[in-house]
KOLGU-4560 file (N, C-alpha, C; in nm, 3 decimals, padded with zeros to 5 digits):
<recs>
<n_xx: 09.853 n_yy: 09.946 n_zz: 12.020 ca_xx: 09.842 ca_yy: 09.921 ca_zz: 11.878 c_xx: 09.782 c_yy: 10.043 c_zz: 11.809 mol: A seq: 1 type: UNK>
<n_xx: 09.846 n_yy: 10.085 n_zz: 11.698 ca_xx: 09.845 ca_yy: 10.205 ca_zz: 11.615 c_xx: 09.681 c_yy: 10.143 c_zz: 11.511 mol: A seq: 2 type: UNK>
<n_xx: 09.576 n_yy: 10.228 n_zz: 11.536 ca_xx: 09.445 ca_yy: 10.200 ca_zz: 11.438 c_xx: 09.517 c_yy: 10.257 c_zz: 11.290 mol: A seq: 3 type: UNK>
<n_xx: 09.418 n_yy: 10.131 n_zz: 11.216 ca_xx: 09.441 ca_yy: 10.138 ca_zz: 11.069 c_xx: 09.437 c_yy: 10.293 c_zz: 11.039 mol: A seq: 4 type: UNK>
<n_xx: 09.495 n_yy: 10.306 n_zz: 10.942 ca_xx: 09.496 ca_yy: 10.422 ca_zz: 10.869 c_xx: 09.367 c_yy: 10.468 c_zz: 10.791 mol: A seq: 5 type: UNK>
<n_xx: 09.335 n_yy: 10.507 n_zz: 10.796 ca_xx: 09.178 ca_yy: 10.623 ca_zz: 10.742 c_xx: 09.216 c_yy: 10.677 c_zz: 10.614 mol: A seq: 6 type: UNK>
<n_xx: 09.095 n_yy: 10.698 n_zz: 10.493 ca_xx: 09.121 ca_yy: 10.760 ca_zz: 10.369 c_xx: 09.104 c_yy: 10.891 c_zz: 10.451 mol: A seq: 7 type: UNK>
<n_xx: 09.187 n_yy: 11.004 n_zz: 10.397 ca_xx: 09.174 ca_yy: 11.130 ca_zz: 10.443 c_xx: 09.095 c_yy: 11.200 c_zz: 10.302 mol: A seq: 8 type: UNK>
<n_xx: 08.961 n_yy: 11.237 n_zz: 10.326 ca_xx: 08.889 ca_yy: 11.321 ca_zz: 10.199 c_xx: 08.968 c_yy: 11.494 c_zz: 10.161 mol: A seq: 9 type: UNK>
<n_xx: 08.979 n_yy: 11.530 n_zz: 10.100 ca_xx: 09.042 ca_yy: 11.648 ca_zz: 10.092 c_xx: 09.156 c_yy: 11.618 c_zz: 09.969 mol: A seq: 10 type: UNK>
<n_xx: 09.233 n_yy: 11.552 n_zz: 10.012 ca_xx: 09.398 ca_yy: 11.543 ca_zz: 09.977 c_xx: 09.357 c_yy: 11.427 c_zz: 09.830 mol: A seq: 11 type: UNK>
<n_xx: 09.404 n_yy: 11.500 n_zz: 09.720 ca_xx: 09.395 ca_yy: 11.429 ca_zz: 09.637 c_xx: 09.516 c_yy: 11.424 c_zz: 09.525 mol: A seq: 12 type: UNK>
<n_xx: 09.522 n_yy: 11.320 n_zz: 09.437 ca_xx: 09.641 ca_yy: 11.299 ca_zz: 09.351 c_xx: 09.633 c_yy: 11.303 c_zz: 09.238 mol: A seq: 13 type: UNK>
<n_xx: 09.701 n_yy: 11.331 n_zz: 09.152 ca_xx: 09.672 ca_yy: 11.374 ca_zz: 08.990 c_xx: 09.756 c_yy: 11.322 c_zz: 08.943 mol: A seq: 14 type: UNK>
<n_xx: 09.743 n_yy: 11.225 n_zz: 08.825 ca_xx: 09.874 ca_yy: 11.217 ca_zz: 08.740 c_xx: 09.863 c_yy: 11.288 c_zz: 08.600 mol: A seq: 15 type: UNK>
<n_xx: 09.960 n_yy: 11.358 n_zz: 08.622 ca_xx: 09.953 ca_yy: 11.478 ca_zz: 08.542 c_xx: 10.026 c_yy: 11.423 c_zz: 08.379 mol: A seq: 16 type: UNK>
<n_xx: 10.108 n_yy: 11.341 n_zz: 08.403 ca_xx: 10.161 ca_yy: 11.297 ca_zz: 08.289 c_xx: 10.238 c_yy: 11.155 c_zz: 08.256 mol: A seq: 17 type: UNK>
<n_xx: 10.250 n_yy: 11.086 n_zz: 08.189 ca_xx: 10.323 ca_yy: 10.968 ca_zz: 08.192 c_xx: 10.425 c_yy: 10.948 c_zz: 08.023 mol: A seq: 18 type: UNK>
<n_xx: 10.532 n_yy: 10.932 n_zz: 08.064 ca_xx: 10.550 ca_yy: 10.885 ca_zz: 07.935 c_xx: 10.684 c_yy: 10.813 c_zz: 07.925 mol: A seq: 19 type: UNK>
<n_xx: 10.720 n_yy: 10.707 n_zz: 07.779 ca_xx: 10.828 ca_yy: 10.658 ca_zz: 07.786 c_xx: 10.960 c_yy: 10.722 c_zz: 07.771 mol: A seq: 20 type: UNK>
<n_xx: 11.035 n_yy: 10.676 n_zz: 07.868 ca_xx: 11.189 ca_yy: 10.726 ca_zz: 07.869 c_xx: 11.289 c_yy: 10.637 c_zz: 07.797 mol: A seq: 21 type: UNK>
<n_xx: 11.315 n_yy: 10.611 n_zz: 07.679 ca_xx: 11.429 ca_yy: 10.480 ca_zz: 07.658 c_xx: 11.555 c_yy: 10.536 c_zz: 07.684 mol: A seq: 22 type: UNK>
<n_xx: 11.557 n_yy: 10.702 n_zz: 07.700 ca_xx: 11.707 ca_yy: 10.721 ca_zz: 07.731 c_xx: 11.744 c_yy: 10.625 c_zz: 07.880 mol: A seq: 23 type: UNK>
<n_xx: 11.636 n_yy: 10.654 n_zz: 07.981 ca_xx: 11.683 ca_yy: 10.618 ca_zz: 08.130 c_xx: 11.731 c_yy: 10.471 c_zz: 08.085 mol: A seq: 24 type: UNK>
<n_xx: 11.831 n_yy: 10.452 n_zz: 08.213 ca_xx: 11.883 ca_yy: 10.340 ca_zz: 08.256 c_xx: 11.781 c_yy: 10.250 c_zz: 08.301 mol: A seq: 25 type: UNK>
<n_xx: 11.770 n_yy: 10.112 n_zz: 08.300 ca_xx: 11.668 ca_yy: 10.040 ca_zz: 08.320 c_xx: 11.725 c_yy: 09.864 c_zz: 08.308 mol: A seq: 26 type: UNK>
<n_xx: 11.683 n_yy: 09.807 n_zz: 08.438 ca_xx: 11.726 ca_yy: 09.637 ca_zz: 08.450 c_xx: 11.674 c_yy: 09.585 c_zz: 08.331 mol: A seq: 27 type: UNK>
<n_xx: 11.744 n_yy: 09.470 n_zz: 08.331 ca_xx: 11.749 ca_yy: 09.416 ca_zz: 08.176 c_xx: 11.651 c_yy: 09.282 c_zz: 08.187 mol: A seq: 28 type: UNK>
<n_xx: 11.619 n_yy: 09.286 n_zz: 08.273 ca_xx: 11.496 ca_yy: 09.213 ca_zz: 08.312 c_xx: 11.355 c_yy: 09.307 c_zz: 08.280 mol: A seq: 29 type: UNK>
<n_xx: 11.360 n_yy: 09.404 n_zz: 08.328 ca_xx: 11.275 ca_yy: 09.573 ca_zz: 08.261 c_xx: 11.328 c_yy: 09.649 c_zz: 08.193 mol: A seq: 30 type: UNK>
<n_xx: 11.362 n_yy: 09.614 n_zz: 08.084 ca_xx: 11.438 ca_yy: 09.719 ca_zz: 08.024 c_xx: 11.336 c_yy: 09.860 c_zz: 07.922 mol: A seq: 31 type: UNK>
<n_xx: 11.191 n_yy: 09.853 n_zz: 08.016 ca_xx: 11.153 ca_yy: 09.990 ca_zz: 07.948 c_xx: 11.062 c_yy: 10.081 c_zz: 08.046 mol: A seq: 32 type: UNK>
<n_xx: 11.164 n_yy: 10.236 n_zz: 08.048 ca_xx: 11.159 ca_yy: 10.322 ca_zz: 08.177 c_xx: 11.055 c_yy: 10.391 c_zz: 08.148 mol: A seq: 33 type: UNK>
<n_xx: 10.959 n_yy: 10.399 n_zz: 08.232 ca_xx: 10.827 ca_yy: 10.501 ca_zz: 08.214 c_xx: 10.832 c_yy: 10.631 c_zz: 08.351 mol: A seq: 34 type: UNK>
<n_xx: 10.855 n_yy: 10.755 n_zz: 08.279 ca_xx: 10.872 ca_yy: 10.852 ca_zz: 08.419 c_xx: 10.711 c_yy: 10.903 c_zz: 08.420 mol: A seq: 35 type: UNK>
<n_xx: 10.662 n_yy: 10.893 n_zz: 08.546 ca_xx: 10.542 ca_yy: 10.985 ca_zz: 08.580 c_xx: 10.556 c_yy: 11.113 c_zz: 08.655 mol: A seq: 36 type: UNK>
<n_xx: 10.456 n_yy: 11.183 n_zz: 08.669 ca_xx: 10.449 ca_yy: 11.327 ca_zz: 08.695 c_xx: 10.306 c_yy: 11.334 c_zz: 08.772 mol: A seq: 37 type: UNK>
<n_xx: 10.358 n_yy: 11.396 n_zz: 08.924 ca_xx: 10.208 ca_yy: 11.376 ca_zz: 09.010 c_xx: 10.229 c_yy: 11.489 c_zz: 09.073 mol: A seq: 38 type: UNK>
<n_xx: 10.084 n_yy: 11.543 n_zz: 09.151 ca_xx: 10.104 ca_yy: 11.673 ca_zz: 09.221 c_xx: 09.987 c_yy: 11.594 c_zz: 09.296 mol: A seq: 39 type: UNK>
<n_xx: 10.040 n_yy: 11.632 n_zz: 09.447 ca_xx: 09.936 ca_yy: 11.612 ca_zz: 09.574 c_xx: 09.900 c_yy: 11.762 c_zz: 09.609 mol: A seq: 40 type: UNK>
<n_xx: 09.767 n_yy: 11.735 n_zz: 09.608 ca_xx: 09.696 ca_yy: 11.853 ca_zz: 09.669 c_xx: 09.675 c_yy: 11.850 c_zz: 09.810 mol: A seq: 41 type: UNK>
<n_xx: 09.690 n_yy: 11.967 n_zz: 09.900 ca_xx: 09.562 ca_yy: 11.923 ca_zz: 10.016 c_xx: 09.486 c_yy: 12.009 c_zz: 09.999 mol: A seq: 42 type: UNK>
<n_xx: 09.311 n_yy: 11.940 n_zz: 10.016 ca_xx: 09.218 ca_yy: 12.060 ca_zz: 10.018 c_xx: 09.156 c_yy: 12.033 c_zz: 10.147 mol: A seq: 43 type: UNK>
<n_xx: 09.225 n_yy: 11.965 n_zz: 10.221 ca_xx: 09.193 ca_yy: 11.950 ca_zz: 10.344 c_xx: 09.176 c_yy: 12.073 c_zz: 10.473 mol: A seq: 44 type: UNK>
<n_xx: 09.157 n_yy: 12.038 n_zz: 10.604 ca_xx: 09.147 ca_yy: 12.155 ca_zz: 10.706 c_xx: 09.231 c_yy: 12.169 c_zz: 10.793 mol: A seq: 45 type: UNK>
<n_xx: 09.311 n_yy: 11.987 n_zz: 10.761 ca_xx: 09.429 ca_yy: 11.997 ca_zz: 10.831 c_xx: 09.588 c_yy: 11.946 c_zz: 10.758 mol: A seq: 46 type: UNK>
<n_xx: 09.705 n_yy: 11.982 n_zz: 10.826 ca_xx: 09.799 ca_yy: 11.959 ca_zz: 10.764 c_xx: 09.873 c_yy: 11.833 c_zz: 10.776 mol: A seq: 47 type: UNK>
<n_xx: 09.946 n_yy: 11.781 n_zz: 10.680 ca_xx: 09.961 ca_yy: 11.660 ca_zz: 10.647 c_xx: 10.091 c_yy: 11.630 c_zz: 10.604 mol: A seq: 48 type: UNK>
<n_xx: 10.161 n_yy: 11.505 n_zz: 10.668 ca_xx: 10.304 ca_yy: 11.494 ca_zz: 10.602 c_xx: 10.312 c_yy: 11.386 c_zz: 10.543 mol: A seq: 49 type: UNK>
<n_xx: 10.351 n_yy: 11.345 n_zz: 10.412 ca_xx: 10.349 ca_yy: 11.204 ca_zz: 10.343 c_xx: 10.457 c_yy: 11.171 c_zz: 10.426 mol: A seq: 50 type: UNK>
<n_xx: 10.489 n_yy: 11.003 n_zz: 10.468 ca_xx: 10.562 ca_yy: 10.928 ca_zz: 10.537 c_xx: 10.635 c_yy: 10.814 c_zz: 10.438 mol: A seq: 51 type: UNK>
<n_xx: 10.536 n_yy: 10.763 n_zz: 10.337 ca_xx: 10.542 ca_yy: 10.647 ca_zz: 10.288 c_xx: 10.459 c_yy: 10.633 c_zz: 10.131 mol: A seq: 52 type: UNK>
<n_xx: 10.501 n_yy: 10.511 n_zz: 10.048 ca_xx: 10.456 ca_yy: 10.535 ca_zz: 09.963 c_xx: 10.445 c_yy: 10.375 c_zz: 09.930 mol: A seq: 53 type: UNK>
<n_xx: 10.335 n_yy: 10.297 n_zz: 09.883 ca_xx: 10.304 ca_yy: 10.179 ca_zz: 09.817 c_xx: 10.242 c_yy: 10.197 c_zz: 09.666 mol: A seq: 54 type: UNK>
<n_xx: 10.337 n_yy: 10.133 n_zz: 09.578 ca_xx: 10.282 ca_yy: 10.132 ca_zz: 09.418 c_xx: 10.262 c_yy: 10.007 c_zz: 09.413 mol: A seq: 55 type: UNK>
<n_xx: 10.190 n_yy: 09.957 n_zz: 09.300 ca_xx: 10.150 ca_yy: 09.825 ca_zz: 09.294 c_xx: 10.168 c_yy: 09.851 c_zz: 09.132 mol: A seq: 56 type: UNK>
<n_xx: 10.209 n_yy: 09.776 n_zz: 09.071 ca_xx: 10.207 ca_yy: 09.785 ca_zz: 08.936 c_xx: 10.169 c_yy: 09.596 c_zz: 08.861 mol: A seq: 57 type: UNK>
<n_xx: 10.116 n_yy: 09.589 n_zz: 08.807 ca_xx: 10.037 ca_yy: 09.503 ca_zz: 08.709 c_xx: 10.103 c_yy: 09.508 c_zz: 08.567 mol: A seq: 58 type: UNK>
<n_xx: 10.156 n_yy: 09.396 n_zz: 08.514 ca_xx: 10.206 ca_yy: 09.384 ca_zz: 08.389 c_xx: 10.091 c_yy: 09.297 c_zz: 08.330 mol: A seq: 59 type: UNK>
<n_xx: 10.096 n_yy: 09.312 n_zz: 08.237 ca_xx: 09.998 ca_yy: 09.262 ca_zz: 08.188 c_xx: 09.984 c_yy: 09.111 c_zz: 08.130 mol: A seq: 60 type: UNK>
<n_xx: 10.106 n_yy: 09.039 n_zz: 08.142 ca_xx: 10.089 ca_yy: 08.869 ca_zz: 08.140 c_xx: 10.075 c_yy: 08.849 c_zz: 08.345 mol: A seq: 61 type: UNK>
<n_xx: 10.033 n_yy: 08.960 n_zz: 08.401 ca_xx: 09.945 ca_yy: 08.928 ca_zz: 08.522 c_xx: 10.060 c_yy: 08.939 c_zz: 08.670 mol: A seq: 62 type: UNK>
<n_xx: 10.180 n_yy: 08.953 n_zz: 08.574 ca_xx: 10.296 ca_yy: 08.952 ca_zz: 08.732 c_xx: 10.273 c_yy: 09.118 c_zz: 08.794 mol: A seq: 63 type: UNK>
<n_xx: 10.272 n_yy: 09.061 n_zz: 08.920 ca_xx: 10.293 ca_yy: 09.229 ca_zz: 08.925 c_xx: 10.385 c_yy: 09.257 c_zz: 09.106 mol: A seq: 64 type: UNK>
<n_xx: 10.456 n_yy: 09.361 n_zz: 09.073 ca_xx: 10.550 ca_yy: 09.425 ca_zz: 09.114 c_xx: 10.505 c_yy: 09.539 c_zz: 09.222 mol: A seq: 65 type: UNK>
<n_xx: 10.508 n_yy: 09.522 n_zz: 09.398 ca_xx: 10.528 ca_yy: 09.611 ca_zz: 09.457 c_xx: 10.613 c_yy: 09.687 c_zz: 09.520 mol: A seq: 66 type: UNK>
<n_xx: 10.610 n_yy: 09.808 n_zz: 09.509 ca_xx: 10.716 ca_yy: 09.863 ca_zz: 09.538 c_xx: 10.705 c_yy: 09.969 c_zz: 09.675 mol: A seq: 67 type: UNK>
<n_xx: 10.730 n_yy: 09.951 n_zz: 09.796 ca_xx: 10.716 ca_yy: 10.036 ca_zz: 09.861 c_xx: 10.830 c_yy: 10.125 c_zz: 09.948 mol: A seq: 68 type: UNK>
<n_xx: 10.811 n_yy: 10.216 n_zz: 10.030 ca_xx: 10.944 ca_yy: 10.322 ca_zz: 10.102 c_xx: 10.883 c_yy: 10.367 c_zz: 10.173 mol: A seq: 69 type: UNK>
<n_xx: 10.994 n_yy: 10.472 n_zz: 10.208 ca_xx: 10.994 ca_yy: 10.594 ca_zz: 10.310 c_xx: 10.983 c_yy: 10.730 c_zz: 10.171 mol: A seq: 70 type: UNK>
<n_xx: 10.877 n_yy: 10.802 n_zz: 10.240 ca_xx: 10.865 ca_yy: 10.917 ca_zz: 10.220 c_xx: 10.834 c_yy: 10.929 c_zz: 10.038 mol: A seq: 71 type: UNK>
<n_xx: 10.849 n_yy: 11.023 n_zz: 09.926 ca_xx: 10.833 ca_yy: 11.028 ca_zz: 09.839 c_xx: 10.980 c_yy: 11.087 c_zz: 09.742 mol: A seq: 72 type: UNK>
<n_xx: 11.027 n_yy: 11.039 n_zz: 09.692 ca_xx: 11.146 ca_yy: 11.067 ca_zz: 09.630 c_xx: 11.240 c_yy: 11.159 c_zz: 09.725 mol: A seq: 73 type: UNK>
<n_xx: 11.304 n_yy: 11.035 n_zz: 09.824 ca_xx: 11.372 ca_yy: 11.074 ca_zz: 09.901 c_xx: 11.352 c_yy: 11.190 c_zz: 09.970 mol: A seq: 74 type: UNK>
<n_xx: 11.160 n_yy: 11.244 n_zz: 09.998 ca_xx: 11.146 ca_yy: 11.374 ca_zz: 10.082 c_xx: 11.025 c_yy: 11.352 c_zz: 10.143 mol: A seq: 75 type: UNK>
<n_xx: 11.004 n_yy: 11.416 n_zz: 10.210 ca_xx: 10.830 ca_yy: 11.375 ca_zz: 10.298 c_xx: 10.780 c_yy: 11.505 c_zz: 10.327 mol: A seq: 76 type: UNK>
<n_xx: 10.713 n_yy: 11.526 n_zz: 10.230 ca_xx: 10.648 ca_yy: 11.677 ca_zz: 10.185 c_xx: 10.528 c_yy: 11.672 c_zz: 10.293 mol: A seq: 77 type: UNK>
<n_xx: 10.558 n_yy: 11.830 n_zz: 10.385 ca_xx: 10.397 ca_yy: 11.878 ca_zz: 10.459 c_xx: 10.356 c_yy: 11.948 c_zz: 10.372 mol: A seq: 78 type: UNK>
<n_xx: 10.215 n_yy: 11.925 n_zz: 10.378 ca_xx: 10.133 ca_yy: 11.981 ca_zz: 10.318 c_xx: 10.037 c_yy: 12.055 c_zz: 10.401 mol: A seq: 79 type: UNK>
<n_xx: 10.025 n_yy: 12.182 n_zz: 10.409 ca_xx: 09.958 ca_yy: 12.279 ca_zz: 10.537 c_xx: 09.825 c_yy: 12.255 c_zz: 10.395 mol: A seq: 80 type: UNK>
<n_xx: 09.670 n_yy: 12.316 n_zz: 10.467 ca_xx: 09.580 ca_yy: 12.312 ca_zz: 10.392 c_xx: 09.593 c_yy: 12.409 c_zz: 10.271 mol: A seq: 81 type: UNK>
<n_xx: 09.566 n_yy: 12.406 n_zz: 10.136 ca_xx: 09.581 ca_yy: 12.467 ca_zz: 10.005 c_xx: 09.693 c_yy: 12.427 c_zz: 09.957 mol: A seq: 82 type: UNK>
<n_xx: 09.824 n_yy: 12.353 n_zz: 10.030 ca_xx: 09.956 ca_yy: 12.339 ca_zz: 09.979 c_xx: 09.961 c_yy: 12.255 c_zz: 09.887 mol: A seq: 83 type: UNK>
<n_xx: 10.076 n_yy: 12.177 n_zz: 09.770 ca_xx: 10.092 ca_yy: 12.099 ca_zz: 09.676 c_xx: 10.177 c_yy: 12.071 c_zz: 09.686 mol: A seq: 84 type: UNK>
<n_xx: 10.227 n_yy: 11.980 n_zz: 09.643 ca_xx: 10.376 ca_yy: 11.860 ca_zz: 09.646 c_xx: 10.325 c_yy: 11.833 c_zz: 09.486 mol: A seq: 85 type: UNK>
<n_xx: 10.437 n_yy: 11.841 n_zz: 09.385 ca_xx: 10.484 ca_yy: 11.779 ca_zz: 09.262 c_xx: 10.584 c_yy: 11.774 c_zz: 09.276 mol: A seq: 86 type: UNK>
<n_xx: 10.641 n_yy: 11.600 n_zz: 09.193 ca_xx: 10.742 ca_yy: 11.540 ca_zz: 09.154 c_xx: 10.713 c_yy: 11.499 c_zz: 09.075 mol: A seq: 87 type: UNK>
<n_xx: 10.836 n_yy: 11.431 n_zz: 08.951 ca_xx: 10.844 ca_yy: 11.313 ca_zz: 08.874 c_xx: 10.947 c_yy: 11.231 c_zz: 08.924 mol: A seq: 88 type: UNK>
<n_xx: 10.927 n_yy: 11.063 n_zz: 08.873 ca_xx: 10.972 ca_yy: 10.961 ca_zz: 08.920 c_xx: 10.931 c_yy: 10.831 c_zz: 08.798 mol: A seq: 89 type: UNK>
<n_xx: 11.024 n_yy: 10.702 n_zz: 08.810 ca_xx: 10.993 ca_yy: 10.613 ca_zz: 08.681 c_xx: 10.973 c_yy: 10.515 c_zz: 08.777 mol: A seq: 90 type: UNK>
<n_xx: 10.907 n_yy: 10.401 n_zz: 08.699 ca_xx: 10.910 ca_yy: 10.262 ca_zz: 08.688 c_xx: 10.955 c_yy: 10.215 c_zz: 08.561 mol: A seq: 91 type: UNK>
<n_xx: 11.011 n_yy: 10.075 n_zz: 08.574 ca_xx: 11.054 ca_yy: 10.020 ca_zz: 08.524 c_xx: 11.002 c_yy: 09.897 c_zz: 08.461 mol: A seq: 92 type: UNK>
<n_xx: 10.940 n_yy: 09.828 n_zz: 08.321 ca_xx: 10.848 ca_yy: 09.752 ca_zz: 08.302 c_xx: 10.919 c_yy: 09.627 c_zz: 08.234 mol: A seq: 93 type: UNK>
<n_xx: 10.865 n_yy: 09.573 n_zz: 08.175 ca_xx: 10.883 ca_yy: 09.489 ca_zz: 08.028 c_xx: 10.818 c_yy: 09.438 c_zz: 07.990 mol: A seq: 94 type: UNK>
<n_xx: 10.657 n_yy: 09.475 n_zz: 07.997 ca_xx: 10.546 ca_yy: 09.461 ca_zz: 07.869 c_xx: 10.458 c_yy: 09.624 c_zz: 07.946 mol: A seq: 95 type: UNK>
<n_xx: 10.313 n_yy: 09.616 n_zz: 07.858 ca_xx: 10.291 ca_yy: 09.704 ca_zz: 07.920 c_xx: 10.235 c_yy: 09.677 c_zz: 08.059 mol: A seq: 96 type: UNK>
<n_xx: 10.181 n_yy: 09.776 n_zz: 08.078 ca_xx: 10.163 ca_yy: 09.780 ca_zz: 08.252 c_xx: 10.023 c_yy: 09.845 c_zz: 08.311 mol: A seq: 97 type: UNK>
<n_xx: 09.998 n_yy: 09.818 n_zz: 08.435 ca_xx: 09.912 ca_yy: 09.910 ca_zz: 08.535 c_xx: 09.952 c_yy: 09.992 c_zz: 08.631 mol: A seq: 98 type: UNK>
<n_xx: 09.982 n_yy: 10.131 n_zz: 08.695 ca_xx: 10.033 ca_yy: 10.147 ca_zz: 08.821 c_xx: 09.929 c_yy: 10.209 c_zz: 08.934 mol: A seq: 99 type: UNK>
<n_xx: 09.927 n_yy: 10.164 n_zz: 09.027 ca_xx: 09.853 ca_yy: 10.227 ca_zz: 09.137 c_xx: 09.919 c_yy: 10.208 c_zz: 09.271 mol: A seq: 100 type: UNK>
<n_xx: 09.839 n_yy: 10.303 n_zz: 09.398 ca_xx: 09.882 ca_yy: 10.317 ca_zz: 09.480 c_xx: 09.812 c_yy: 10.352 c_zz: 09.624 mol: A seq: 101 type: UNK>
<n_xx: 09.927 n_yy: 10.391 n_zz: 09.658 ca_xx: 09.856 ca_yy: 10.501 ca_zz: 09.806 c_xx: 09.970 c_yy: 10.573 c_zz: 09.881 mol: A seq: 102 type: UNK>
<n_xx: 09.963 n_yy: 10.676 n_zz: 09.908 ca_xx: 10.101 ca_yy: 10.738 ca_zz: 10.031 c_xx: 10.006 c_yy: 10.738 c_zz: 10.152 mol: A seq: 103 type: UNK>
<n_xx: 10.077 n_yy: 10.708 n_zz: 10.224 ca_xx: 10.059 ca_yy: 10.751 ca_zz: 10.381 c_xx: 10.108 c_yy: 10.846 c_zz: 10.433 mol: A seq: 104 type: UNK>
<n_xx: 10.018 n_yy: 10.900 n_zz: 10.502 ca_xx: 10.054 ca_yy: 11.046 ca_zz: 10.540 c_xx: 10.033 c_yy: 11.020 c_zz: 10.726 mol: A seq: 105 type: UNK>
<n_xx: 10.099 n_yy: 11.160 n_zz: 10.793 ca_xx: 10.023 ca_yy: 11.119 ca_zz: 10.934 c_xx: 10.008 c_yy: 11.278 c_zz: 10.923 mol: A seq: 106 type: UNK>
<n_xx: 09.872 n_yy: 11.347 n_zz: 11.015 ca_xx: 09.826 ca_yy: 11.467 ca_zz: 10.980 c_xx: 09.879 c_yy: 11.504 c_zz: 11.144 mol: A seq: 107 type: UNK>
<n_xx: 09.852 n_yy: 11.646 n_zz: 11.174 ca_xx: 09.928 ca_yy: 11.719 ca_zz: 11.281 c_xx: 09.800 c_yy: 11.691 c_zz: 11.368 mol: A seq: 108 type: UNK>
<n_xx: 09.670 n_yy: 11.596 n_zz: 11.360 ca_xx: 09.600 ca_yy: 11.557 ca_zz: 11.497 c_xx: 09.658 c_yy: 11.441 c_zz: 11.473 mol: A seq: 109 type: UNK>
<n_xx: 09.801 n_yy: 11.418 n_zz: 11.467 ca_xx: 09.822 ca_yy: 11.284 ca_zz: 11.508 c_xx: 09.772 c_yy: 11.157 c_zz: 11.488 mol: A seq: 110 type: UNK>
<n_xx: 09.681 n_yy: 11.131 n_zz: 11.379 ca_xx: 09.620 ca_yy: 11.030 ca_zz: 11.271 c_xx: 09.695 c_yy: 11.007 c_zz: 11.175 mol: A seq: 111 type: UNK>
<n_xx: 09.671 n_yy: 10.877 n_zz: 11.150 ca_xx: 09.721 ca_yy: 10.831 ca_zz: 11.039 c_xx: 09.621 c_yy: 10.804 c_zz: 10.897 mol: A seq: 112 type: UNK>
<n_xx: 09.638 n_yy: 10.824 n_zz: 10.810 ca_xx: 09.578 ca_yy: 10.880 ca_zz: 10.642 c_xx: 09.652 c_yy: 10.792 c_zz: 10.576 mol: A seq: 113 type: UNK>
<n_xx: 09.553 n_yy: 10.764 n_zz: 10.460 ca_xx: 09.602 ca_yy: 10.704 ca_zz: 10.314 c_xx: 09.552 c_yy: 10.776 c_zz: 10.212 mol: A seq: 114 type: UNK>
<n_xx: 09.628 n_yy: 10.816 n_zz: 10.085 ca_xx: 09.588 ca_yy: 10.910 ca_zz: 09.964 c_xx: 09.594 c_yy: 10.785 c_zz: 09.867 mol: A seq: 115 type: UNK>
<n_xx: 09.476 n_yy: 10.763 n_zz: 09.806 ca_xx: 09.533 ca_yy: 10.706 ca_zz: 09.717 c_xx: 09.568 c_yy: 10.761 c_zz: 09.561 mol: A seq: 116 type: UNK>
<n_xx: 09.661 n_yy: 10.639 n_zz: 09.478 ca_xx: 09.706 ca_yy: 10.735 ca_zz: 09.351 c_xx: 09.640 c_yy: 10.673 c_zz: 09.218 mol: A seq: 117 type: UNK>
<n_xx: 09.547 n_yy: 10.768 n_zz: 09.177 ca_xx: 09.483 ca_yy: 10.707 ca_zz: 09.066 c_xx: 09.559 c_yy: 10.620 c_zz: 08.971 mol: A seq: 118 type: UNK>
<n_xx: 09.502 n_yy: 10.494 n_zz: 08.922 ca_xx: 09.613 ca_yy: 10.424 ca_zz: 08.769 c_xx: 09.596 c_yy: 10.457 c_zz: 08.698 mol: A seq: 119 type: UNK>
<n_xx: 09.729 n_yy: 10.437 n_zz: 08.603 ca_xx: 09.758 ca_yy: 10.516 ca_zz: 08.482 c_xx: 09.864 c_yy: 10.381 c_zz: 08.459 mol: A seq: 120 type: UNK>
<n_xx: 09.818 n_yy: 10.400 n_zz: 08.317 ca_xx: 09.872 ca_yy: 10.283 ca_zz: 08.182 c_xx: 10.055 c_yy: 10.327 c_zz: 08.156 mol: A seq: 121 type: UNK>
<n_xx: 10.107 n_yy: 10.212 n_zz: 08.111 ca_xx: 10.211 ca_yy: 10.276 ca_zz: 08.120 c_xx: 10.228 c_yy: 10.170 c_zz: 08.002 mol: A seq: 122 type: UNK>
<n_xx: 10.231 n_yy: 10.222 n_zz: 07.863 ca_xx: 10.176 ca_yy: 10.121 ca_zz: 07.772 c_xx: 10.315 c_yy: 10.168 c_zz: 07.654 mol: A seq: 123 type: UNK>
<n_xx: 10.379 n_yy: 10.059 n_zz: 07.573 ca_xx: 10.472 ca_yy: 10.036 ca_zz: 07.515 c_xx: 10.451 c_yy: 10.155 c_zz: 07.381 mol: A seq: 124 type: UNK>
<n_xx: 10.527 n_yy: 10.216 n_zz: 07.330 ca_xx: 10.502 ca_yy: 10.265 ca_zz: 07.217 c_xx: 10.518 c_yy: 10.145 c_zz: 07.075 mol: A seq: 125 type: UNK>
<n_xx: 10.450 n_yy: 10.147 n_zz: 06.956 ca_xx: 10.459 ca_yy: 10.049 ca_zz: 06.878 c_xx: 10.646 c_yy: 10.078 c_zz: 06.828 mol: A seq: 126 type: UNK>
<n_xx: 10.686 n_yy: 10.146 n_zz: 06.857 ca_xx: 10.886 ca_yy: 10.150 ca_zz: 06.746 c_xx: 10.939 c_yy: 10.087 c_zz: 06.917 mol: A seq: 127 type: UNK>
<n_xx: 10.862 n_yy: 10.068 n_zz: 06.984 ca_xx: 10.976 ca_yy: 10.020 ca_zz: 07.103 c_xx: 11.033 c_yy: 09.903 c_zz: 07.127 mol: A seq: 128 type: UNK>
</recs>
C-alpha cells in the first residue's frame, strides 16, 4: 500500500488571474465560462512531476462540483528546482462560485506530494 501523499513545502501556486469568458462555449446547465491563469513554482530541492489534478468548486446556493484527471491540461509538467509551469484553463458555473484544489505530484525520491491551489471567486459580472 502506497502512504498518503505529503504537502510538499517549496512548490507553490498562484492564481494569477481569473476572469469571465461569455465568448467560450459552455453547458446550458452552466452556461457561464470563467478561464483562470496559474503558474506552479518549485522552490523546492527536489524535482517534481504533476500527475493529477482535484478542483472542488462551490456554487454558492451550496452545490458543488468536483472535478478531477490526469495530469494538468492534457500535460504533466516536471518541475526541476527553480522551474515553473503556467497555464490557463475554465470552469464552467451558473451562479457565482468558489474554486479550490490540489495537484499531485510524485517527486524523483519517489514520494508522493500534494500542492495545493489557493481559492479564487469566480463571481458573475452585474450585465451578465
Amino acid at each position: 500500500m502506497n502512504p498518503a501523499p505529503s504537502e510538499l513545502p517549496g512548490v507553490e501556486v498562484s492564481v494569477d488571474d481569473v476572469m469571465y469568458m461569455p465568448s467560450l462555449d459552455a453547458p446550458a446547465e452552466r452556461p457561464f465560462p470563467f478561464v483562470y491563469f496559474i503558474t506552479i513554482r518549485n522552490l523546492s530541492k527536489i524535482t517534481v512531476t504533476i500527475k493529477a489534478r482535484k478542483w472542488v468548486v462551490k456554487q454558492q446556493n451550496g452545490e458543488i462540483m468536483v472535478v478531477e484527471g490526469d495530469g494538468v491540461v492534457g500535460q504533466f509538467p516536471r518541475l526541476e528546482p527553480g522551474g515553473e509551469f503556467t497555464y490557463n484553463s475554465c470552469h464552467t458555473i451558473s451562479q457565482d462560485s468558489e474554486a479550490t484544489g490540489a495537484y499531485f505530484a510524485e517527486g524523483d525520491d519517489q514520494r508522493q506530494y500534494f500542492v495545493r491551489i489557493p481559492a479564487f471567486l469566480m463571481e458573475l459580472p452585474q450585465w451578465a
